[in-house]
GUBA-411005 format. One record per residue (C-alpha): residue number from 0; residue in one letter; x, y, z. Coordinates in steps of 0.1 Angstrom, whole numbers. Example, Ala and Ser with C-alpha at 12.3 -4.5 7.8 and 13.67 -1.06 7.14 Angstrom:
% GUBA-411005
> margu kepa px py pz
> 0 a 123 -45 78;
> 1 s 137 -11 71;
% end
This chain:
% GUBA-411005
> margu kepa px py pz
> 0 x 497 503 212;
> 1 x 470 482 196;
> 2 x 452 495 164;
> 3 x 414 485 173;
> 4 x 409 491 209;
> 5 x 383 516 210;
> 6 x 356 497 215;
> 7 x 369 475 241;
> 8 x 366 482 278;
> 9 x 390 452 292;
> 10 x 422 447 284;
> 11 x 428 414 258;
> 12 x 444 384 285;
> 13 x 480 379 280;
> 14 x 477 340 271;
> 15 x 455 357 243;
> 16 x 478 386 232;
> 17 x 503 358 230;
> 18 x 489 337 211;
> 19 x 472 364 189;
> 20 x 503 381 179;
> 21 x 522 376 153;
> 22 x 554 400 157;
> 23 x 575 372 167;
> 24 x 574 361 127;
> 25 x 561 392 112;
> 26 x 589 414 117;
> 27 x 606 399 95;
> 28 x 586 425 71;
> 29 x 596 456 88;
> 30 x 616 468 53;
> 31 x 581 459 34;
> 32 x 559 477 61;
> 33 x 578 507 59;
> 34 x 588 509 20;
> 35 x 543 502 16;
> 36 x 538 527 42;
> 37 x 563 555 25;
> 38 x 543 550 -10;
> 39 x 512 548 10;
> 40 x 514 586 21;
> 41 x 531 594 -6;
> 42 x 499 588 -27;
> 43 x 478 604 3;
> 44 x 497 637 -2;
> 45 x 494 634 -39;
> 46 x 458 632 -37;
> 47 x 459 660 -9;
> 48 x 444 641 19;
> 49 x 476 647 37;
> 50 x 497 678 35;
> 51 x 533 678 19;
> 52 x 543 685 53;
> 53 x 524 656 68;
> 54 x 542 636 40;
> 55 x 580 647 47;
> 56 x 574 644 81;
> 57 x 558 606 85;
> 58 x 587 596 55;
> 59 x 616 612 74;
> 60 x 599 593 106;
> 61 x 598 561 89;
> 62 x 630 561 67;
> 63 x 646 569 109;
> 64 x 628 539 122;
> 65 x 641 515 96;
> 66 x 677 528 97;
> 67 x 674 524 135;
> 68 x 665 490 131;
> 69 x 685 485 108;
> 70 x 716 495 132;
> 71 x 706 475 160;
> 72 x 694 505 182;
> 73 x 662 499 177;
> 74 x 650 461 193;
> 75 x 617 446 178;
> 76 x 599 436 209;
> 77 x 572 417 221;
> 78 x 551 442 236;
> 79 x 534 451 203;
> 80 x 510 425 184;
> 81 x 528 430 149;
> 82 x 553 445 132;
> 83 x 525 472 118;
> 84 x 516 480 150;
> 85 x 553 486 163;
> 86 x 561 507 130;
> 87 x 531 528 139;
> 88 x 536 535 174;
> 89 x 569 540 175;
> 90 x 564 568 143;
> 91 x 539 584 167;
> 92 x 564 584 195;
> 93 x 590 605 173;
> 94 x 566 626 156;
> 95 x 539 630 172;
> 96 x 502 630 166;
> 97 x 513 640 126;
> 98 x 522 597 126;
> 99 x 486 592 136;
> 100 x 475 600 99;
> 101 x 493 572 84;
> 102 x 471 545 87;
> 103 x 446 570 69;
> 104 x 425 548 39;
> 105 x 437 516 48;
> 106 x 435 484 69;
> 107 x 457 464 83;
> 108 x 445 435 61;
> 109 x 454 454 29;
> 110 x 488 462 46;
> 111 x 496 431 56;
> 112 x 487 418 21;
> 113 x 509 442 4;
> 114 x 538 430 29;
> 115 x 535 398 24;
> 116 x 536 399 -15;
> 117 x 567 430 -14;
> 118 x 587 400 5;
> 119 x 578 375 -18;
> 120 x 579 390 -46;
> 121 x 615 396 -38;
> 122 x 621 364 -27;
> 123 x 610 351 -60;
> 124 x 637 370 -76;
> 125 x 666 359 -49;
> 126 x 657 321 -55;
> 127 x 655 325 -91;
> 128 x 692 339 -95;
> 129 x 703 313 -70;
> 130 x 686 283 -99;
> 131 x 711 301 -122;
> 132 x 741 295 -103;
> 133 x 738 263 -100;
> 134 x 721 257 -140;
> 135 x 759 278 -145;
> 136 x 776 252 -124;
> 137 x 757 225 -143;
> 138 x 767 238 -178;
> 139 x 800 238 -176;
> 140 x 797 204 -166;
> 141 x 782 198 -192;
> 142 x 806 214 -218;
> 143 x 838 198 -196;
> 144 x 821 158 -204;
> 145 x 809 149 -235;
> 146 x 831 126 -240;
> 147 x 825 106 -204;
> 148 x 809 78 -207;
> 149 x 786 65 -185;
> 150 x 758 40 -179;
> 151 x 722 56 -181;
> 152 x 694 38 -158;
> 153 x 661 23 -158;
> 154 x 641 6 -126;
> 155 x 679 14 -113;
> 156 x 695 -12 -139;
> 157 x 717 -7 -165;
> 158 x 700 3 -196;
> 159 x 718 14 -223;
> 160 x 750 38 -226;
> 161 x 748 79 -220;
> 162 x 778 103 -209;
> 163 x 777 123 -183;
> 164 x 767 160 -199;
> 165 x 738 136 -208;
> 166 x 732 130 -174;
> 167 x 737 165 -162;
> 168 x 718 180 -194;
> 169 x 684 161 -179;
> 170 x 687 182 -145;
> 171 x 695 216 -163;
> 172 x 663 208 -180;
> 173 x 642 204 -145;
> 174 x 658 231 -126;
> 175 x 651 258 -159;
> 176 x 619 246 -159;
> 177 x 616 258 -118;
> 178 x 629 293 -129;
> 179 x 601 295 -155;
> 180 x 576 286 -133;
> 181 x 590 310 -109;
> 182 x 587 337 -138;
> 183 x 548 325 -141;
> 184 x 545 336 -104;
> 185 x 560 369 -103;
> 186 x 538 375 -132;
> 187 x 508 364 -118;
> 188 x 511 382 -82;
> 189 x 526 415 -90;
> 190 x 499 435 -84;
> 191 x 492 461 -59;
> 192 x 469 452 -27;
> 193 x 469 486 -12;
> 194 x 439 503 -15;
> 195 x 412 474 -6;
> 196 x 411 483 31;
> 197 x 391 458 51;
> 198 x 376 439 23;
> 199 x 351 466 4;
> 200 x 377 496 -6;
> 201 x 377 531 11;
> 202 x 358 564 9;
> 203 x 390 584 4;
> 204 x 399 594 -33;
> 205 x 429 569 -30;
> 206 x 453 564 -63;
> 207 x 456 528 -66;
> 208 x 475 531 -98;
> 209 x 501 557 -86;
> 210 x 509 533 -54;
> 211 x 512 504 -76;
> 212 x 535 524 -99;
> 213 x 556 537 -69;
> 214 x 561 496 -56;
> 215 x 563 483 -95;
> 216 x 536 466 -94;
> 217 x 520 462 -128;
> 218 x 489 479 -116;
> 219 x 460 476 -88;
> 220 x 440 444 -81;
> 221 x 404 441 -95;
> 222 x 387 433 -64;
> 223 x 392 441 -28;
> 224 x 376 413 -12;
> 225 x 400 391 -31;
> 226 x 427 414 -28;
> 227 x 424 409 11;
> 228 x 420 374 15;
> 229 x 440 362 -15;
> 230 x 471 337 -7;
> 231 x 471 317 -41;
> 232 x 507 331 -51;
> 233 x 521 322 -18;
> 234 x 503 282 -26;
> 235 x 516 286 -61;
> 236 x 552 297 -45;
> 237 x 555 269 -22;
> 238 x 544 247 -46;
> 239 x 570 257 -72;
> 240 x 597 252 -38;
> 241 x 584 217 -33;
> 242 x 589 210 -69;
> 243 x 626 224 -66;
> 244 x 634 208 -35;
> 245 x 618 175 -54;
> 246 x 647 178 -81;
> 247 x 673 187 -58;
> 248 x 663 152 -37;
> 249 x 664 131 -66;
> 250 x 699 148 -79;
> 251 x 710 140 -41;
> 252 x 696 109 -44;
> 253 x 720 98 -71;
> 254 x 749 113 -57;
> 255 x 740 97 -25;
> 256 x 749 62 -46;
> 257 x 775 76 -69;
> 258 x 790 80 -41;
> 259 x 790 49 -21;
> 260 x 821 19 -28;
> 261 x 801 1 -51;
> 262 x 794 30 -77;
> 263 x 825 52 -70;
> 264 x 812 75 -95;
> 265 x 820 109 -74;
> 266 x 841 117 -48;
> 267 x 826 146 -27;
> 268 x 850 175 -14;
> 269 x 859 170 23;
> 270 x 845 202 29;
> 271 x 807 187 19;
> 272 x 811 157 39;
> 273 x 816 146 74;
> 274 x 827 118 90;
> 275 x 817 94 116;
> 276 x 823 97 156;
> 277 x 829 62 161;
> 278 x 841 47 124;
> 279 x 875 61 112;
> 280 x 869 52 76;
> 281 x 836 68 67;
> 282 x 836 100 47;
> 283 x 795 105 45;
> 284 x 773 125 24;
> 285 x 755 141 49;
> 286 x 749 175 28;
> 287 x 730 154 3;
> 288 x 718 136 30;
> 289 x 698 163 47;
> 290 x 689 183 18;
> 291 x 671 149 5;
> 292 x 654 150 41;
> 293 x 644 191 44;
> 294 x 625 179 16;
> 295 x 594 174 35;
> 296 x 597 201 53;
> 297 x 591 224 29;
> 298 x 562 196 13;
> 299 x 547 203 48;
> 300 x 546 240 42;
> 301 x 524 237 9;
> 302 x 500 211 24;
> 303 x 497 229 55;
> 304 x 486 262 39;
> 305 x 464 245 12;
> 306 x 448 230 43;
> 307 x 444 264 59;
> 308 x 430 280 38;
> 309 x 408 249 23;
> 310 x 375 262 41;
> 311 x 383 304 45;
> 312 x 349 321 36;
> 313 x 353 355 22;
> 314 x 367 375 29;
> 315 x 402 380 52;
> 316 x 401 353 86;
> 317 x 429 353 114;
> 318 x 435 319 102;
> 319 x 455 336 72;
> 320 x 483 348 94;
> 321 x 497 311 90;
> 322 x 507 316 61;
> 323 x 538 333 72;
> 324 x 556 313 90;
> 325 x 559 280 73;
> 326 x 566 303 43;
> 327 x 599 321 59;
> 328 x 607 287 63;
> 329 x 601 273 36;
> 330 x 621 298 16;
> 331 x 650 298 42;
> 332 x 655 264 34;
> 333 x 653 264 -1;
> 334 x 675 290 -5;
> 335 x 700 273 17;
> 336 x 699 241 -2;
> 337 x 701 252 -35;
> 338 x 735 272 -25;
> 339 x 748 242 -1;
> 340 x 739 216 -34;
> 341 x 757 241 -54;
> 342 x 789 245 -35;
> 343 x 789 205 -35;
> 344 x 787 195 -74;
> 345 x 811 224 -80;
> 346 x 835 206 -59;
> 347 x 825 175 -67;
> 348 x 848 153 -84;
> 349 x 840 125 -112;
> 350 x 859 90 -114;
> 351 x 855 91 -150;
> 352 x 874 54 -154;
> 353 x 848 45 -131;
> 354 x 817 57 -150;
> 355 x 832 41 -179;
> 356 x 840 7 -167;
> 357 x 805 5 -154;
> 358 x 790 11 -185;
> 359 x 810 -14 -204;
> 360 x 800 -39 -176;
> 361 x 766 -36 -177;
> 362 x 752 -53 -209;
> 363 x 746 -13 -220;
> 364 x 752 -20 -256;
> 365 x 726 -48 -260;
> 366 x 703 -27 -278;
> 367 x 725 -19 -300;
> 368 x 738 -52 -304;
> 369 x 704 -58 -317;
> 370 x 696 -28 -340;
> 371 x 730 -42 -356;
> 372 x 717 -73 -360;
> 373 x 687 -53 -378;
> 374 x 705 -37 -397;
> 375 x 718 -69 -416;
> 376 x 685 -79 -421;
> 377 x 668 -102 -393;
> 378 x 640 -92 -380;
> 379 x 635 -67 -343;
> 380 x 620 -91 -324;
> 381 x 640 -121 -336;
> 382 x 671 -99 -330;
> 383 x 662 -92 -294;
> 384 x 660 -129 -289;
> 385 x 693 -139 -303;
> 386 x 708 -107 -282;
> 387 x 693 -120 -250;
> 388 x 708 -153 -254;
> 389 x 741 -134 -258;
> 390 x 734 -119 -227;
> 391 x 728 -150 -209;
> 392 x 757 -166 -225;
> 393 x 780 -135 -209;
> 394 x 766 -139 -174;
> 395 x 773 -176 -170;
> 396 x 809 -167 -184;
> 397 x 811 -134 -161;
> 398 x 821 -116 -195;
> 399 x 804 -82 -213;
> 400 x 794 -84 -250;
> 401 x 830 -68 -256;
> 402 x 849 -96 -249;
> 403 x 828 -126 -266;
> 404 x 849 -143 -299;
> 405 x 839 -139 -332;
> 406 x 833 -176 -332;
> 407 x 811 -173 -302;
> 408 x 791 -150 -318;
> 409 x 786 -172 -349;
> 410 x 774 -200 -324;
> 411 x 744 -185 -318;
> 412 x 738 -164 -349;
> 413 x 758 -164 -381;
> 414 x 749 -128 -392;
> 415 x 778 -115 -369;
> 416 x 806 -103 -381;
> 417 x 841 -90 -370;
> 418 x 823 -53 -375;
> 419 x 799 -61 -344;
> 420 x 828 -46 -321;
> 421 x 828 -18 -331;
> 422 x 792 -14 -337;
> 423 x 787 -21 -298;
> 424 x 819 1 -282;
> 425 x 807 30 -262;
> 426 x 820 54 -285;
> 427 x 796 41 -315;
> 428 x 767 32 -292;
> 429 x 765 71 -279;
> 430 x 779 90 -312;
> 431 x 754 74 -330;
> 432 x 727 88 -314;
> 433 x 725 126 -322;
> 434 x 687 131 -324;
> 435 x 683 166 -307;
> 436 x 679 157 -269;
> 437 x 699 123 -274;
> 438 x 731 116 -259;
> 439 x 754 124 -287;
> 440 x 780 146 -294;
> 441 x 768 164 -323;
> 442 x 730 163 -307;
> 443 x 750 179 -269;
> 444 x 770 204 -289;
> 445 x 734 221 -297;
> 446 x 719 219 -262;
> 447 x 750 237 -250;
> 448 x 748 264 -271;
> 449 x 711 264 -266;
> 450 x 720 265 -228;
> 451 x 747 296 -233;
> 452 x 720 315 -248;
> 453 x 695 308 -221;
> 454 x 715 319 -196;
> 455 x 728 349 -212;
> 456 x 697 363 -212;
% end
């Protein structure tokens, strides 16, 4: 059954019905279509252009098509164009002409515009508990290493000393700011299509509020040529998925290395890695691996559909209908890599020894070999010259700061004294610096209890 036919006296060529169609992807919306469709008459009976028989009988049709699908009696085929189409006819197949009153005071560009936004809308929700799982994960984390000490990076050199709820604390951060920005979109969309028909609204005394209220949508759009033609939340969506799948890359990223034998940092759970078909040794971290690669993937999404819809004149084009696909996949994967990346830190285990010994080894404490060096009076940047030469001094011995003499000290600057140890030990170096967002114990202790709040709410 095709919904505009009338006027046609050939049938459409099946390399065109093909490629025109869209049920392949679409009916993926088949709950949306229907649940839109059931408010839909509801408000049509309401404002008696359809009886309250007319109603009960298209809703009981309906509510027996989705439960058929549902059940896997009922096969989404091909033979329609889209999943609006197959909803229709088969409700006209089980009640009869009664079903040929639901399309009453609306278009299929309204109704596929209220689909698409029910879906995501939903979606929006599904990927925003699935960012607190994993900001849960992180927390406790967090709360289980505040004493771990670890080196914190720069240009991928050792900069200066951190621990590893530090570390952790700096991702929470990103991946709260994707669920706000995932609030902002919900915000921003939920409002009701249906009720724009084509592009310029309807004749019939529809009730555009009392459909929106019926889906929870805050209200009715403001203009139906917008309404129509309108795919800014889905551009805003992906682009809030890119940026998520950009923070989960760069976390994989460093696990990626923590894990390799010169870092030994982690050790991944055997049942997030693989191993190699031809090299009995390797353990790889191929979940990080790919989830760093699908990356693009869902880049390509966003840039495709920004480019689609780049020259679009008002107001709905056929062009639009590509905006579904990438999208399903888009969220697919996201959703999949944010639960896979979550599974593998939770399993994840730290060589803390490891994360320590690294730290010590990597010149981490110059700085504050220097402020201490301030502190007793000589001057910043005469201070970061005298440290240097410390520096320099080590590396041609193969020794850290740590394990220079007293006298060695002296050598090149008589200010030191025996108290530089333990002005430059890990513990001193991080405890000291309790600034609120600092590394710190005292400074952590109130970002974690900032954090349980957050996600108690």
């Amino acid at each position: 059954m095709k919904l505009w036919g009338g006027r046609f006296t050939k049938e459409t060529n099946q390399l065109v019905h093909n490629f025109n169609a869209s049920i392949s992807f679409d009916q993926k919306l088949f709950k949306e279509d229907i649940e839109g469709s059931i408010a839909h008459v509801t408000m049509l009976a309401e404002q008696n252009i359809l009886t309250g028989a007319e109603k009960s009988s298209i809703i009981l049709g309906l509510n027996s098509i989705k439960e058929d699908i549902l059940k896997g009696t009922l096969v989404i085929d091909g033979s329609q164009e889209d999943i609006h189409s197959f909803v229709e006819a088969n409700l006209i197949e089980r009640i009869g002409d009664t079903g040929k009153k639901l399309h009453t005071g609306r278009s299929r560009n309204d109704q596929v515009a209220l689909d698409m936004k029910l879906y995501t809308r939903d979606e929006v929700v599904k990927i925003n508990l699935l960012l607190k799982d994993l900001l849960t994960v992180l927390h406790e984390i967090m709360k289980d290493n505040l004493n771990t000490y670890m080196p914190g990076f720069t240009h991928l050199q050792k900069a200066q000393p951190i621990t590893l709820a530090h570390h952790m604390g700096a991702y929470f951060e990103m991946f709260k700011r994707d669920r706000s920005r995932l609030d902002d979109i919900y915000k921003r969309m939920n409002y009701s299509p249906i009720g724009s028909g084509a592009l310029a609204g309807t004749t019939y005394p529809l009730d555009r509020e009392y459909t929106s209220s019926l889906l929870d949508f805050y209200g009715p759009t403001l203009n139906s040529m917008d309404s129509v033609s309108d795919r800014d939340y889905l551009i805003e969506f992906l682009s809030s998925l890119s940026i998520i799948m950009m923070h989960l890359s760069r976390f994989c990223e460093e696990i990626i290395i923590w894990n390799t034998n010169e870092y030994q940092f982690v050790e991944l759970d055997d049942s997030y890695s693989t191993g190699s078909s031809i090299m009995p040794q390797k353990k790889n971290p191929d979940i990080a691996e790919l989830i760093r690669g699908k990356t693009g993937r869902v880049y390509g999404a966003l840039v495709s559909l920004l480019t689609t819809m780049k020259g679009l004149p008002l107001a709905y084009n056929k062009d639009m209908q590509e905006d579904k696909e990438l999208t399903f996949d888009a969220i697919d994967t996201v959703k999949g890599c944010i639960a896979l990346f979550t599974g593998m830190i939770s399993t994840m285990k730290f060589n803390k020894s490891a994360m320590e010994t690294s730290a010590k080894n990597g010149f981490t404490n110059a700085t504050d070999a220097a402020d201490y060096l301030v502190n007793k009076g000589v001057p910043f940047r005469d201070a970061h010259g005298i440290v240097g030469q410390l520096v320099l001094y080590c590396i041609t011995k193969g020794i850290s700061l740590d394990q220079l003499t007293i006298t060695e000290y002296k050598e090149i600057c008589p200010v030191f004294e025996n108290d530089i140890y333990d002005a430059i030990s890990l513990e001193t170096c991080v405890g000291k610096r309790n600034t609120i967002g600092a590394p710190g114990k005292e400074a952590m202790e109130k970002v974690i209890t900032i954090n349980e709040e957050y996600l108690t709410k």
